[in-house]
N, C-alpha and C positions, 0 to 999 in steps of 0.2 A: 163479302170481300174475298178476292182471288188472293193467294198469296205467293209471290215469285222465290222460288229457291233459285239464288246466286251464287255461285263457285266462288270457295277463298280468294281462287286462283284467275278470276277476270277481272280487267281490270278498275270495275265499281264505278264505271259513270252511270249506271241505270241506279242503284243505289244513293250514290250523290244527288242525281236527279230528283229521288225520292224527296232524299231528306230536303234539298235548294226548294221542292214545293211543299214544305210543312209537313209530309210524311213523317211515317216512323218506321227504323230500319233495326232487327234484333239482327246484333255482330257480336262475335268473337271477343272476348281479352284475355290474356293469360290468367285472369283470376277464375269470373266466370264467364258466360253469354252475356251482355248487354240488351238493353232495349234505348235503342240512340233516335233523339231528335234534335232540330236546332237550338241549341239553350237560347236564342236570341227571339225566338217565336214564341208565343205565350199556345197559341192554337195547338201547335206541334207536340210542347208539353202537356197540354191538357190530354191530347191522345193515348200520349204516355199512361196518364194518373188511370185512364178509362179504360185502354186496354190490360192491363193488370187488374184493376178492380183494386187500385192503390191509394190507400186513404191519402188527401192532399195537404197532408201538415206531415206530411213525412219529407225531408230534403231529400231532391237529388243531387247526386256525382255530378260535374263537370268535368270531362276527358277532353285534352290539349294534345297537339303536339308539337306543341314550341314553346321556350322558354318567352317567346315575345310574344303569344297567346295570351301567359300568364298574365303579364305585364298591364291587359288593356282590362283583364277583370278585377285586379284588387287592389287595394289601398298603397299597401306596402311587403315588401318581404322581411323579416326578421331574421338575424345572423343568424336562430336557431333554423328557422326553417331553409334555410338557403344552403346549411350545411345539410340538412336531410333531404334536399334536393340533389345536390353533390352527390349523395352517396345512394339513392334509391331509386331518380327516373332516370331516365323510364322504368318503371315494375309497379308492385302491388303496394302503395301507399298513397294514401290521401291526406291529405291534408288543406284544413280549414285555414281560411285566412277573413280578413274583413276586406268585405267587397265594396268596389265602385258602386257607388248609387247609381241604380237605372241601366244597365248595361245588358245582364242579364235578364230573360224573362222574373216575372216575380215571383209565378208558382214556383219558378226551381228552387230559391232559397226558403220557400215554405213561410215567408213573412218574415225573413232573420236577416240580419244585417251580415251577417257571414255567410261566406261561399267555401263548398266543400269541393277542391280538384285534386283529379290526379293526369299524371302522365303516361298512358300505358305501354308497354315493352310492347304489345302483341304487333306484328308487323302489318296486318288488316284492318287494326283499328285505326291507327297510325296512319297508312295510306290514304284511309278512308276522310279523317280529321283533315289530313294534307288537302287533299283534293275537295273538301266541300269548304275549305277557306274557315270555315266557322267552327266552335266549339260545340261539344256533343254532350247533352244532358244523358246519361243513362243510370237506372237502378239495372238491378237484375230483369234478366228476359222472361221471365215466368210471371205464373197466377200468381198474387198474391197471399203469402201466407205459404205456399207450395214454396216444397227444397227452390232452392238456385239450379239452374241448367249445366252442366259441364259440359254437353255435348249436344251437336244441333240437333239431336231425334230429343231433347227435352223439350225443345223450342219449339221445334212440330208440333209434341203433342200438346201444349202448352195455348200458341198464341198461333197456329194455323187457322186463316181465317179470319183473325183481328189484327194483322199490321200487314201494310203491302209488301215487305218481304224482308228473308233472313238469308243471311250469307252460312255459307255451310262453311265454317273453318273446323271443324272434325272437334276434337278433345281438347278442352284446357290443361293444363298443363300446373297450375298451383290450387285449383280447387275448390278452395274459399276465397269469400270476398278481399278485397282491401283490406288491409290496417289501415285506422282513421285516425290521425291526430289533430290536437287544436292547436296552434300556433297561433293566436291570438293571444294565449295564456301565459303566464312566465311562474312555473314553470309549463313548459310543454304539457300538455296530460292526453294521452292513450285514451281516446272512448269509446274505440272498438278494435276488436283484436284479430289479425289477418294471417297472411304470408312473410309479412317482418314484423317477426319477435319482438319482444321490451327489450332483449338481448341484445339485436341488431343494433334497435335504435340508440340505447346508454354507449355503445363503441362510440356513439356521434355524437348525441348531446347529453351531456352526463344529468342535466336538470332535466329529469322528464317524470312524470308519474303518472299512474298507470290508473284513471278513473272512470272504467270501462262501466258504463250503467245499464244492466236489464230491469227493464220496469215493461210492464205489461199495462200498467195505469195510464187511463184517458187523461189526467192531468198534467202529464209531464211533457213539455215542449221539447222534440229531438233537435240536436243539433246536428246528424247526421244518422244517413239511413242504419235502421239494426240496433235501434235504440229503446225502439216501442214496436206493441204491438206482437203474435205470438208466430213466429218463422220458421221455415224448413220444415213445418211439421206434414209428416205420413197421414193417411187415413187410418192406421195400426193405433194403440194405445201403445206407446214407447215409455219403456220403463228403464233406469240409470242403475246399475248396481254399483258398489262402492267398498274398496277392502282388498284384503288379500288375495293371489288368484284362488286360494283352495277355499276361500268363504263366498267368492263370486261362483265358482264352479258348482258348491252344494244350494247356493240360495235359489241362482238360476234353476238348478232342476228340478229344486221345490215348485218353483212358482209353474213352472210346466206341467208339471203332474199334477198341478190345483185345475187343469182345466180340463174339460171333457173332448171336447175336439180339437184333438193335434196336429189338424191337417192346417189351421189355422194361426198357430204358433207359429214363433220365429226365433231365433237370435243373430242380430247384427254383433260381428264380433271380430277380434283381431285374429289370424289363422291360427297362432299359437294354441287355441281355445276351442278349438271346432270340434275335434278329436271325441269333447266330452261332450257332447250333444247329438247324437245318431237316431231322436226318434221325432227330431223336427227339421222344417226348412233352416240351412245355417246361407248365411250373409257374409261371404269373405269380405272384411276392410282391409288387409293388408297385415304385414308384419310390425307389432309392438315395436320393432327393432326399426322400422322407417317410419317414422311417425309424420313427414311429408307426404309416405306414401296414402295413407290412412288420410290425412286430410284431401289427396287428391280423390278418392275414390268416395270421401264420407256421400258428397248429394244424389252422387250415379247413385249408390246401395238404397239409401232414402226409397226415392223411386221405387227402386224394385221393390219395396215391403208393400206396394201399391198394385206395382203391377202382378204381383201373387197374390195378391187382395188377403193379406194378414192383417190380422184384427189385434194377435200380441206380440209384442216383440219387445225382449228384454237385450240391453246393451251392457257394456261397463265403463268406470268414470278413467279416463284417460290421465296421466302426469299432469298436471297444471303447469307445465314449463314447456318453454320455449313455443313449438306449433301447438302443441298439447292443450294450452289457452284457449286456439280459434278452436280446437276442435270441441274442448267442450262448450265453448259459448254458445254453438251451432247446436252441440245433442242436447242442453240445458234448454232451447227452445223451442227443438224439435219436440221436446218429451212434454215438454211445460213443467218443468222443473221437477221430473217426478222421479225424485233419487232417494233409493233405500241402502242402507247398511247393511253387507253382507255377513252371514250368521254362521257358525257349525253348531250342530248337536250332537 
């Protein structure tokens, strides 16, 4: 299959086109790249699940851009979720509600009687929902298993050749996926953690709690993608450190000096940190002090530990507050949970 690279900047009837014949079109959101098909085609989704190599009991997104979109796929809105609508779309939140029977194709809710949407800011995805009249089933645009895209050269090298074509809107702009809430639940509960905080969201619904699940186990049914399953991961063996900077600073360059070829090492790190690592590849994420910055740049960095074909690479455990959350949900999967406690001697 040929694959057409489409400019942000035209105005997406050949795209449209795509998607109006069952196609499948990897576009832009402010979170990350999508992989968009018609949610209302069962075919179009199936392309989805195959072009990824995306197991199919995983749910996808449905992206709107209208509040009378919403309307024709779910049951009801609840005051909660109506105020987190208020306050969040268009942006990076999703939210679960109970869907219309039959409306939606059925692979997208994965056999669940709930439907997971969001509204996205990005002005390309938005146009593109506008103009094809119908709702757009997307997970992320990459392999499965592989970091998420921030920018269209992940998407090239990713799914060039398996989807008729990707719009090139350059850089996302928040990094990580959605935050995912259940508003079917009372209270509210958090089951994947995004670009809006538990912080954001308690300003709006003071009943919410925060039951964010990583399980890697074949027996647990998601309710929403980023549930199951082992994600973001590098072809590097990614390792978490954990402690104070001067116990991360000595553990890290034990574990470096444990190995024989350093050409092969790595450390993903915040810049603050760099300084003490001068005899391997270092990996800027950004300043400890922008910790938005740090989630924007975490899947670009990802990649690269690939495309220098590094084999280790040691990170550290980020705040568990605010962004801090998505970013370790992401490195706790990237690594496959592989966190040690920093030491001095």
């Amino acid at each position: 299959m040929e694959t057409l690279i489409i400019s942000g900047n035209a105005d997406l009837s050949t795209a449209c086109e795509i998607l109006n014949n069952g196609g499948i079109v990897a576009t832009p959101t402010e979170t990350v790249y999508g992989l968009a098909g018609n949610a209302l085609n069962s075919d179009a989704i199936n392309k989805i699940f195959r072009a990824k190599g995306r197991p199919n009991d995983n749910p996808l997104i449905v992206h709107i851009a209208s509040l009378e979109m919403l309307y024709t796929l779910v049951e009801e809105v609840s005051d909660d979720a109506q105020m987190l609508i208020d306050n969040f779309w268009p942006g990076p939140l999703t939210i679960i509600f109970d869907a219309k029977p039959n409306v939606v194709s059925s692979n997208v809710q994965a056999g669940l009687s709930t439907i997971a949407i969001r509204f996205p800011a990005n002005e390309i995805m938005q146009k593109l929902i506008e103009k094809c009249g119908f709702p757009l089933a997307a997970p992320s645009a990459n392999l499965s298993g592989k970091p998420s895209p921030t920018d269209v050269k992940h998407v090239i090298c990713d799914l060039n050749g398996k989807v008729e074509a990707i719009i090139d809107g350059g850089s996302c702009n928040v990094g990580v996926e959605s935050t995912v809430v259940d508003a079917t639940k009372n209270p509210v509960k958090i089951v994947r953690s995004g670009g809006v905080t538990e912080t954001m969201l308690k300003k709006i619904v003071s009943n919410i709690e925060n039951k964010e699940m990583n399980s890697t186990s074949l027996d647990i049914k998601p309710i929403s993608p980023g549930m199951k399953y082992k994600h973001y991961s590098p072809n590097a063996d990614l390792t978490i450190v954990q402690g104070l900077p001067e116990e991360i600073i000595f553990t890290i360059n034990k574990l470096i000096y444990s190995h024989q070829n350093l050409d092969k090492v790595g450390v993903l790190l915040p810049e603050e940190f760099l300084s003490n690592f001068t005899k391997v590849k270092t990996f800027n994420l950004g300043s400890m002090e922008n910790l938005e910055q740090v989630a924007q740049n975490l899947f670009a960095k990802l990649r690269e530990l690939d495309e220098h074909q590094m084999e280790f690479v040691y990170t550290i455990a980020f705040p568990a507050q605010e962004i801090g959350v998505a970013i370790m949900n992401r490195l706790e999967k990237a690594s496959g949970k592989s966190i040690i406690k920093g030491f001095l001697e």
